[in-house]
C-alpha distance (Angstrom), angle and dihedral (degrees) to the residues before:
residue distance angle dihedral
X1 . . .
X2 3.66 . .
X3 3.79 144.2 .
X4 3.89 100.1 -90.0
X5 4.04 135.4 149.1
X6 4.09 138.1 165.9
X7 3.64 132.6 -118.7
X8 4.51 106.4 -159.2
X9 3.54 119.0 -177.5
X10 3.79 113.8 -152.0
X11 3.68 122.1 -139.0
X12 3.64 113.5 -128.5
X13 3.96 142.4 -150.8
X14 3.62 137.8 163.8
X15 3.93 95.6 -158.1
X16 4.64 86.7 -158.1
X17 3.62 84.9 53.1
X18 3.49 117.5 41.6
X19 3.85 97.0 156.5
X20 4.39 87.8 56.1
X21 3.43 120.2 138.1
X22 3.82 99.9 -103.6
X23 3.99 94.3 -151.0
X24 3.94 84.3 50.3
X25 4.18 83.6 51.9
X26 3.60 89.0 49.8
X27 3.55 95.4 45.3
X28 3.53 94.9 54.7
X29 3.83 89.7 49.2
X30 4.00 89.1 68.3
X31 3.77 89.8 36.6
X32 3.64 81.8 55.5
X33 3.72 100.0 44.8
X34 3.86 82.0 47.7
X35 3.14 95.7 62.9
X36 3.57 103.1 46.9
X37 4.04 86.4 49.3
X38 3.91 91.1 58.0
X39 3.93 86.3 49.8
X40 4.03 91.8 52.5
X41 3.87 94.2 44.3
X42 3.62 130.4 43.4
X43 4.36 102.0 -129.2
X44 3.70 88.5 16.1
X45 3.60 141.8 -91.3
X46 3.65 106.2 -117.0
X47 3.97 136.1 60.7
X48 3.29 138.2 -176.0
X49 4.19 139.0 -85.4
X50 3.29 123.5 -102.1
X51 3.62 113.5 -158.4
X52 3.79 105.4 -166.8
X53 3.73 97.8 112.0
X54 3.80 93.4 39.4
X55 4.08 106.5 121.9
X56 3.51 101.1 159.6
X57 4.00 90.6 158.0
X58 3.75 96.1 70.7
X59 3.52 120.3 108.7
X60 3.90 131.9 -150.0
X61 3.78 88.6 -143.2
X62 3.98 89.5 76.0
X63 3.83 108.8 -83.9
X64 3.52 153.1 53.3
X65 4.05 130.6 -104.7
X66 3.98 116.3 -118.3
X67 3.91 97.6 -117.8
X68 3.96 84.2 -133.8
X69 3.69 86.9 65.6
X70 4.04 94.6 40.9
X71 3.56 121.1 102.5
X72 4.00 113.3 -121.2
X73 3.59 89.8 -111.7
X74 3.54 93.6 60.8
X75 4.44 91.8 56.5
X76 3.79 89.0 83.3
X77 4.43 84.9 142.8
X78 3.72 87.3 76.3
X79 3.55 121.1 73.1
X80 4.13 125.0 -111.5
X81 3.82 111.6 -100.9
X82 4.02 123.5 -154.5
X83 4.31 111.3 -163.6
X84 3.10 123.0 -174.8
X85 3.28 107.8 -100.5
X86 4.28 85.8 61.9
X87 3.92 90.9 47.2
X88 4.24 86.1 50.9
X89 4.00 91.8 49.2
X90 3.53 83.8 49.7
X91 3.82 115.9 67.1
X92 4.30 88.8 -22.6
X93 3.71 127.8 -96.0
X94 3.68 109.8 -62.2
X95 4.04 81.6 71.4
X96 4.00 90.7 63.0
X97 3.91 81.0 93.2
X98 3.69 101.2 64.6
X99 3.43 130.3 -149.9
X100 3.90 112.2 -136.5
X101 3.64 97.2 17.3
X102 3.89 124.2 159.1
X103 3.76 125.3 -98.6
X104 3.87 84.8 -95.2
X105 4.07 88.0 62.7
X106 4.03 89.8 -110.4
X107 3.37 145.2 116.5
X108 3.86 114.0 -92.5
X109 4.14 94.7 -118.8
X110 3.95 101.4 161.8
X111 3.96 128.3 28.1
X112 3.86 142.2 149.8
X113 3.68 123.7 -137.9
X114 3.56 147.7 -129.5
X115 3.80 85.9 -108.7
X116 3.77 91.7 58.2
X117 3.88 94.2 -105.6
X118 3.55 128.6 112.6
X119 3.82 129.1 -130.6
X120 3.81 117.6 -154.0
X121 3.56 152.3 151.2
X122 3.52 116.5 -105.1
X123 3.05 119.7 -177.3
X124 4.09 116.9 -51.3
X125 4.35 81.8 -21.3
X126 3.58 145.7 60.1
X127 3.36 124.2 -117.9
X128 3.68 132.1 -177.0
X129 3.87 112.5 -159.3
X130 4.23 118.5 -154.0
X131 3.66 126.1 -119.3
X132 3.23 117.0 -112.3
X133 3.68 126.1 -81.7
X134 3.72 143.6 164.9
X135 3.34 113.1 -130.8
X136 4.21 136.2 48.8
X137 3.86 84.6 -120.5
X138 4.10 97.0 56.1
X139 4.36 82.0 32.1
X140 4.32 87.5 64.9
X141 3.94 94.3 37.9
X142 4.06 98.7 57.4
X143 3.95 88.3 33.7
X144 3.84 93.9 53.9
X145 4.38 80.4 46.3
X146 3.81 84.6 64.8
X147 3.83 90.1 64.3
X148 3.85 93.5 41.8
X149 4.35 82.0 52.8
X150 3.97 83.0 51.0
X151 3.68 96.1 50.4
X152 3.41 93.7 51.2
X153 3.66 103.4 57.7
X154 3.79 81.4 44.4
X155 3.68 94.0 61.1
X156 4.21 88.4 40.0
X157 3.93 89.4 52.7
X158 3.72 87.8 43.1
X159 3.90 86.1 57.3
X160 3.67 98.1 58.8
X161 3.87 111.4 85.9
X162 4.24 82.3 -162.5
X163 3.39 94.0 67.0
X164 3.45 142.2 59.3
X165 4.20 117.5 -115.4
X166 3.50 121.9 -106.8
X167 3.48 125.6 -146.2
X168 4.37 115.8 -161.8
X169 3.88 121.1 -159.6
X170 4.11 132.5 -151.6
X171 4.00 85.4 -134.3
X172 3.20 137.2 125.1
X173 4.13 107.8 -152.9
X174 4.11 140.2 23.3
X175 3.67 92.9 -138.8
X176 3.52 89.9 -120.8
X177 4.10 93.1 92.4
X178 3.76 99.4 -74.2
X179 3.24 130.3 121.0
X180 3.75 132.6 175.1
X181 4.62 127.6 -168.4
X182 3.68 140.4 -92.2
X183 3.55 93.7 -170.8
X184 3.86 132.4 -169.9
X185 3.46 138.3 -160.2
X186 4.00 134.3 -155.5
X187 4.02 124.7 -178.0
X188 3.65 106.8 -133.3
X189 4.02 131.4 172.8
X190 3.47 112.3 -81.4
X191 4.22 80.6 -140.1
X192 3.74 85.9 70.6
X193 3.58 106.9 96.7
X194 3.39 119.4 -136.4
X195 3.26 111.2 -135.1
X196 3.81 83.9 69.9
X197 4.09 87.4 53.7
X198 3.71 80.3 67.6
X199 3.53 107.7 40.3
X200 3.91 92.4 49.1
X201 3.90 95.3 38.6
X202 3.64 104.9 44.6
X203 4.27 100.8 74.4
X204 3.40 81.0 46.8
X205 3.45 102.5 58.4
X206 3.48 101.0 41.6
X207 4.05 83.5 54.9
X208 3.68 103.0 40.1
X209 3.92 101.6 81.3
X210 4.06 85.6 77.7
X211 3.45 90.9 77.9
X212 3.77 103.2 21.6
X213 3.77 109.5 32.8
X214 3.64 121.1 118.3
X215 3.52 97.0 -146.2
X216 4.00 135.5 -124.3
X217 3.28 143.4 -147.3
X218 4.09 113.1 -133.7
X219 3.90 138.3 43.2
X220 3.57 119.1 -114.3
X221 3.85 136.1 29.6
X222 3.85 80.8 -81.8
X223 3.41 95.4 47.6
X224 3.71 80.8 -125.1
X225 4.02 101.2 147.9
X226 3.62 124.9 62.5
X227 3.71 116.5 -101.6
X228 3.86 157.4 54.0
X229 3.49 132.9 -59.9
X230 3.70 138.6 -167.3
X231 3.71 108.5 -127.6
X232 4.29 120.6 18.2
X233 3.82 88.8 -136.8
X234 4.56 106.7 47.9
X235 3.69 85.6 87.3
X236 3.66 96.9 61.7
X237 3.89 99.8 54.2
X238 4.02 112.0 99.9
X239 3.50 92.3 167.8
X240 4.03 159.1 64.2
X241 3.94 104.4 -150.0
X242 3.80 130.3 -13.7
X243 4.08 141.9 131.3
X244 4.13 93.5 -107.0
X245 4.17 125.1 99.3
X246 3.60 94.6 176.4
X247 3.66 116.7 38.1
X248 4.19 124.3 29.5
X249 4.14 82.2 13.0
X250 3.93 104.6 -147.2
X251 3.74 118.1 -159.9
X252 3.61 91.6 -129.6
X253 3.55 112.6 46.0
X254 3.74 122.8 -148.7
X255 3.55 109.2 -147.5
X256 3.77 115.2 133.9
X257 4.25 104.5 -159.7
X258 3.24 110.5 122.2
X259 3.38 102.6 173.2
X260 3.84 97.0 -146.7
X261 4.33 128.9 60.5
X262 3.81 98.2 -22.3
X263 3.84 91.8 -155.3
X264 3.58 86.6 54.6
X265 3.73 114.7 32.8
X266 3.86 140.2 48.6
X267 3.97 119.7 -165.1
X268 3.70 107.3 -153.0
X269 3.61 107.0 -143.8
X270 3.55 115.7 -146.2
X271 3.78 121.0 -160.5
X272 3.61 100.7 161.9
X273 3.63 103.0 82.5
X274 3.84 134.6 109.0
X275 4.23 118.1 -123.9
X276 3.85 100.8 -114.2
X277 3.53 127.9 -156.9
X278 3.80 86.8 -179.7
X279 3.66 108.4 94.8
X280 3.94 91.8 -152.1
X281 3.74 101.7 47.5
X282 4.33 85.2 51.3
X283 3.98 88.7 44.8
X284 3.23 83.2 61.6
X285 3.32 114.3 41.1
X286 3.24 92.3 51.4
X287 3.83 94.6 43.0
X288 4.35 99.0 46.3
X289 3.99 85.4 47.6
X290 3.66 96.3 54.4
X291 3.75 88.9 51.2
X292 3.32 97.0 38.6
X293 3.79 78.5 61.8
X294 3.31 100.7 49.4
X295 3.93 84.8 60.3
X296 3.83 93.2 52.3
X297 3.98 83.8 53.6
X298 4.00 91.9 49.8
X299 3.64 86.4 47.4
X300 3.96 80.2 -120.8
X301 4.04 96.8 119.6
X302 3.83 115.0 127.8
X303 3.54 115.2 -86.2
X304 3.47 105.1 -133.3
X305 4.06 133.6 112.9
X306 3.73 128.5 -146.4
X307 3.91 119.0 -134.8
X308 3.81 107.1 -124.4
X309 4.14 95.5 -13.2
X310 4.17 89.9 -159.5
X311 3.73 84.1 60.0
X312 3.60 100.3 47.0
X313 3.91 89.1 44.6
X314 3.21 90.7 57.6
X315 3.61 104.4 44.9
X316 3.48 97.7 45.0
X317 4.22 92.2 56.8
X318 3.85 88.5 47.4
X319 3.75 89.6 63.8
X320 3.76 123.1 67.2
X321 3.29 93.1 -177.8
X322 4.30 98.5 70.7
X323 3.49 92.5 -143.1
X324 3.97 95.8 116.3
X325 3.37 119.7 120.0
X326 3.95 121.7 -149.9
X327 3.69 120.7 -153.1
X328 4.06 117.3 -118.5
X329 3.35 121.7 -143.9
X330 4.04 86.8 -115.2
X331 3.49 89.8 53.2
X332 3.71 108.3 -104.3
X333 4.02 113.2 131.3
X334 3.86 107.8 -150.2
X335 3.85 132.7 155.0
X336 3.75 140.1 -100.4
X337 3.94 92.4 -101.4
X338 4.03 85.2 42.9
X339 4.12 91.1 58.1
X340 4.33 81.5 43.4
X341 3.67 86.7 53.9
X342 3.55 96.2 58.6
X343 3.03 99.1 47.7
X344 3.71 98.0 44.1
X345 4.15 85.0 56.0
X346 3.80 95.7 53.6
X347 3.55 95.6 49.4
X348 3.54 91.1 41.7
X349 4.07 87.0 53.8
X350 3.83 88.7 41.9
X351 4.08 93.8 58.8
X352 3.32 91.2 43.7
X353 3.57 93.6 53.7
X354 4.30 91.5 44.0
X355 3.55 93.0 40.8
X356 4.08 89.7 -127.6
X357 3.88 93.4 118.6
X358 4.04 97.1 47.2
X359 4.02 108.3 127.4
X360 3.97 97.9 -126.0
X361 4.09 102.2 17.6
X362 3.57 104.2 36.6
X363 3.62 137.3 99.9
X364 4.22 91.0 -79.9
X365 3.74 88.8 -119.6
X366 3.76 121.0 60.1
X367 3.95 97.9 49.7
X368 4.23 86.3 59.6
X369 3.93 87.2 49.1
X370 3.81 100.4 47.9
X371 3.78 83.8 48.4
X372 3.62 98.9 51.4
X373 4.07 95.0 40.8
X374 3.88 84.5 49.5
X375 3.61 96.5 56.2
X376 3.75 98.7 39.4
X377 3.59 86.5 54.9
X378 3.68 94.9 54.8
X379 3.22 95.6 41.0
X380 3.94 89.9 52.5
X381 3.78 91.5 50.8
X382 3.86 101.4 43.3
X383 4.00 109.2 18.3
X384 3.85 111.5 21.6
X385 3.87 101.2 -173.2
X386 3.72 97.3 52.5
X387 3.66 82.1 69.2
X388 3.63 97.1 61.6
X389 3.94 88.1 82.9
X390 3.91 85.9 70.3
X391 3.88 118.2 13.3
X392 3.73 104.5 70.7
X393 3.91 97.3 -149.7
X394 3.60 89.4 54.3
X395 3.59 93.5 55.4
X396 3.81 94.7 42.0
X397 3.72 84.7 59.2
X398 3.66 94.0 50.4
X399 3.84 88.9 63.8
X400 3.78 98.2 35.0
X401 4.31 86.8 57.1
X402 3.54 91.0 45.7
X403 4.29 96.0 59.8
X404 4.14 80.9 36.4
X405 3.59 87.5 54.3
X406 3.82 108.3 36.0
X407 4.25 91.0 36.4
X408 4.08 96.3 29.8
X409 3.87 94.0 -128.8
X410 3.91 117.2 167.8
X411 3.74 120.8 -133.9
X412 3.70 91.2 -87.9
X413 3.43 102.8 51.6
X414 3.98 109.6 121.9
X415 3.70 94.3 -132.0
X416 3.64 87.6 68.1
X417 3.57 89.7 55.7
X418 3.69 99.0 49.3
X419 3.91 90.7 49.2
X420 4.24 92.8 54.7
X421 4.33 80.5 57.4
X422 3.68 92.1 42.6
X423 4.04 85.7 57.2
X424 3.84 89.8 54.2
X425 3.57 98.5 56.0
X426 3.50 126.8 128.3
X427 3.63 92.4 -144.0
X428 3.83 121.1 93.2
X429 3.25 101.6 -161.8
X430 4.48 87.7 47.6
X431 4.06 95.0 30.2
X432 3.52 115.9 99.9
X433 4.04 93.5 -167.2
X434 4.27 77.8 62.9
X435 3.13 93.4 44.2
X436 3.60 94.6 52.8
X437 3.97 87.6 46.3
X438 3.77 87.3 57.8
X439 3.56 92.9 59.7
X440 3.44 95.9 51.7
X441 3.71 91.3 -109.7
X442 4.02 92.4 129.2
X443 3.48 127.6 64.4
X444 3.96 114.1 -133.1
X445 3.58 136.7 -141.4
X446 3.88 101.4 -176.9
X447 3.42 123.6 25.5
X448 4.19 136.5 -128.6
X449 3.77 90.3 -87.2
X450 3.30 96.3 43.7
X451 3.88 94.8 61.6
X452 3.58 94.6 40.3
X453 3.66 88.5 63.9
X454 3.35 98.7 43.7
X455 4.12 88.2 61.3
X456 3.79 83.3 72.5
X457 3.57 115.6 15.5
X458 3.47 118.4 69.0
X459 4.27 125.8 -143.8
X460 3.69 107.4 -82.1
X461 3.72 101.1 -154.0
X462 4.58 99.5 63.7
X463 4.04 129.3 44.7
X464 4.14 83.8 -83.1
X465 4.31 78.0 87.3
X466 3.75 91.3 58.3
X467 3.54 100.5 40.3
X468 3.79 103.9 47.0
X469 3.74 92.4 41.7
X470 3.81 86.7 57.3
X471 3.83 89.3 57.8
X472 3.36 100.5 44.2
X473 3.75 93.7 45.9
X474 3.34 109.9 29.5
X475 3.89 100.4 31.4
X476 3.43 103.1 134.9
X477 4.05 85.7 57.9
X478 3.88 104.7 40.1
X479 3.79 99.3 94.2
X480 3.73 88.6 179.0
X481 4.10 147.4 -18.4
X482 3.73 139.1 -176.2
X483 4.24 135.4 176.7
X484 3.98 90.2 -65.4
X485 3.88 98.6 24.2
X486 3.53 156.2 62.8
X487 4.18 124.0 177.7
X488 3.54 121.1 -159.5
X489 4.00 129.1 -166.1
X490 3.95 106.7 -153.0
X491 3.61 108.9 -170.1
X492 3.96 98.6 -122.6
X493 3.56 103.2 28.4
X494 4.06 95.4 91.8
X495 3.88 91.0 -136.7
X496 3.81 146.9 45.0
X497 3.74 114.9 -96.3
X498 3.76 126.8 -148.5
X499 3.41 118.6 -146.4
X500 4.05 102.9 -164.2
X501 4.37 122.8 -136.5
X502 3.69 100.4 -170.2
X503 3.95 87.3 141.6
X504 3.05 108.4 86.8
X505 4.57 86.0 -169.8
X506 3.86 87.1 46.6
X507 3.96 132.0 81.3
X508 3.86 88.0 54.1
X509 3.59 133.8 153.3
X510 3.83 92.2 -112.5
X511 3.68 88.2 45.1
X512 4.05 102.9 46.1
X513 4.01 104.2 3.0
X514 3.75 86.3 101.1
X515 3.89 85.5 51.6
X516 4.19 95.3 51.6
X517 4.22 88.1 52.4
X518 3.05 105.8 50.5
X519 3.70 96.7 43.8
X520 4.17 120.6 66.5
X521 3.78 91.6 175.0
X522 4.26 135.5 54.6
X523 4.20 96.8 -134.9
X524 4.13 96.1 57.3
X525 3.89 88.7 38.5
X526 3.75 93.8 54.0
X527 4.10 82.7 46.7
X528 3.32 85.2 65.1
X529 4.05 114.4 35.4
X530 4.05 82.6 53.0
X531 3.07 101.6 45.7
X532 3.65 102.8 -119.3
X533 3.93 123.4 138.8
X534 3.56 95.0 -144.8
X535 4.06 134.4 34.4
X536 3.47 104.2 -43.2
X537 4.15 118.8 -100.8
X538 3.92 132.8 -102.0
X539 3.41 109.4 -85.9
């Protein structure tokens, strides 16, 4: 039970065009999801970013990185700019008048949702980042929205006979040595230090892809030895600790933005995680990390250190068979689903101590994730393919060994390599993950429903409430919005006015619901939230 969201970046291919301009691809995929928005909701359902509170450059360690020293990756507070000569390159020049441009004459690169999420371009992908929520449960529902956003500017793109399709994957590599995030994030105290963060996260990390790795086909960031690995992003960590996500990847990243009271609040950004399409394996990475937090907080976190953690993560994904052992730094050598142990018995201890994780009088959430991280681990340990129901690499390599097996294909066989894609597409009726979901094959957490309304509705118990409802009500009049923000234009009131989110717990439907109905337009709502009796002033 803690303020926690996702950030997935979809890989991306136009099969007609394989030499397009993959930030021109992703751009169209929000200009698509735009569009289809605008035809859902009279006065639209999306706005754009505002970047003012962006300060991705801070770091938790105590100071901030000159920009002239940053990588461009790491400038994510300015927004992504498309010139001409990119959009030519792209689909060739006759597109340099786009169709379904803003009223600016651009491409729509950067927007947040009536959901609460925000769809964007980053980079050479788009990525759709979660509201927030506060429980693993919630955390899989608004994720699994994200790919139900991607599929639907699939299916617009698909539409238009001018363009070439697009096809979006839940991946996290090309094979070819790139690699692209499935991030998380976790609000912390800012009284926690961070060197404890570290300590208490780092065995974990290294061990966690055994129940939460997608699964990929190839050794190496190149993919250049035959084989198959655990989790699609181990190879692409270089280091322990450090601010960068994508160049010398640390396991614990540094970045201090949290989005929310800064005196107050730390959001732990995660970078280490796999994209899942398996509802279990994101349950629970998303559930054993927020206890596995709530440890570090008690001080109750496992005390144990990994010898060369990059190592270790790496060696334990390149062997399907979990029997691995990692050197400690007191000597012990113990395996991935050893470390998972551990940590599953502390928490266990620790709810049972709070109370939080009793059946019938606890929190409703950490009783169902002990459970489920129990049982995977047994099942791990003593009877591997009754996992493949929940641990997505498990059941990847269920299919993979039955084409090896019926076919005789070796690890390097390119078939094999096409079919690990073919499981991340967004596509039902091409996806082989949906497919297998279909069949029954994969256990579920939320059902059909459930996502669907999570593409529109946003959580009602964090800030996500307030922010999405402003979109989709007052569209026309949001002028821009962010994590901590949302910027109305009221035609009257001479300036823009800020209305600040730094609560992550306030903005909710119990909180401002009552607000949203009985209010059909932005100036006499404002009257209200702020407290003023008339239109509210310039800000």
């Amino acid at each position: 039970m803690r303020v926690m969201g996702a950030e997935t970046e979809y890989g991306i291919h136009a099969p007609s065009a394989p030499s397009a301009n993959a930030t021109m691809m992703s751009a169209r995929v929000v200009q698509a999801y735009a569009q289809v928005t605008r035809q859902r909701a009279a006065g639209g359902a999306e706005t754009r970013w505002d970047y003012t509170d962006e300060e991705p450059l801070h770091d938790a360690r105590g100071w901030t990185l000159e920009r002239s020293a940053a990588h461009p990756s790491q400038l994510t507070d300015q927004p992504p700019v498309l010139d001409a000569e990119a959009v030519a390159l792209a689909y060739g020049a006759e597109d340099l008048e786009l169709d379904g441009e803003d009223e600016s004459g651009t491409l729509l690169m950067n927007m947040v949702l009536g959901n609460g999420a925000r769809l964007y371009v980053d980079h050479a992908h788009p990525e759709y980042s979660s509201p927030e929520v506060t429980n693993p449960r919630d955390a899989v529902a608004w994720d699994a929205a994200g790919d139900l956003v991607g599929l639907a500017a699939v299916r617009r793109l698909a539409a238009d006979p001018d363009l070439p399709p697009v096809n979006l994957y839940k991946n996290n590599t090309d094979n070819k040595s790139v690699s692209y995030g499935s991030h998380e994030n976790y609000l912390m105290p800012r009284s926690v230090p961070f060197g404890e963060i570290v300590r208490g996260l780092t065995p974990f990390f290294v061990s966690r892809q055994v129940i939460c790795g997608s699964g990929r086909v190839g050794i190496g960031q190149d993919s250049s030895a035959p084989g198959y690995q655990i989790s699609q992003r181990a190879d692409f960590f270089e280091a322990e600790v450090g601010l960068e996500t994508t160049i010398r990847r640390p396991i614990i990243n540094t970045r201090d933005e949290p989005h929310a009271t800064a005196d107050k609040y730390r959001r732990l950004h995660v970078i280490i995680g796999d994209a899942n399409l398996s509802q279990v394996s994101n349950y629970l990475k998303f559930g054993t990390t927020a206890m596995v937090l709530s440890l570090i907080e008690a001080g109750l976190a496992p005390r144990i250190e990994v010898h060369e953690p990059v190592a270790a993560l790496q060696a334990v994904s390149h062997d399907t068979s979990l029997t691995t052992k990692v050197r400690l730094l007191d000597g012990r050598r113990v395996t991935a689903l050893d470390l998972q142990w551990m940590y599953h018995e502390a928490a266990a201890k620790l709810a049972q101590d709070t109370g939080v994780g009793d059946a019938a009088y606890g929190d409703g959430h950490t009783h169902e994730v002990l459970e489920r991280w129990a049982t995977v681990l047994t099942q791990l340990d003593t009877d591997r393919p009754a996992a493949a129901g929940s641990v997505e690499w498990v059941a990847k390599l269920s299919l993979l060994n039955g084409y090896r097996n019926r076919d005789g294909l070796a690890w390097d066989d390119a078939r094999l390599g096409l079919v690990d894609l073919q499981w991340a597409d967004l596509r039902p009726e091409k996806g082989l993950y949906y497919r297998f979901l279909a069949r029954g094959r994969m256990h579920r957490i939320v059902d059909d429903a459930g996502i669907a309304a999570a593409v529109s509705e946003p959580p009602q118990d964090t800030r996500a409430f307030f922010r999405g409802r402003c979109v989709s009500s007052f569209g026309k009049n949001v002028v821009g919005a962010s994590w901590d923000s949302v910027i109305f234009d009221v035609p009257g009131s001479g300036r823009l006015q800020r209305v600040p989110t730094r609560e992550p717990l306030r903005g909710t439907k119990a909180l401002t619901g009552p607000l949203f109905q009985r209010h059909r337009e932005a100036a006499p709502f404002l009257a209200e939230l702020l407290g003023h009796k008339t239109s509210p002033p310039a800000a």
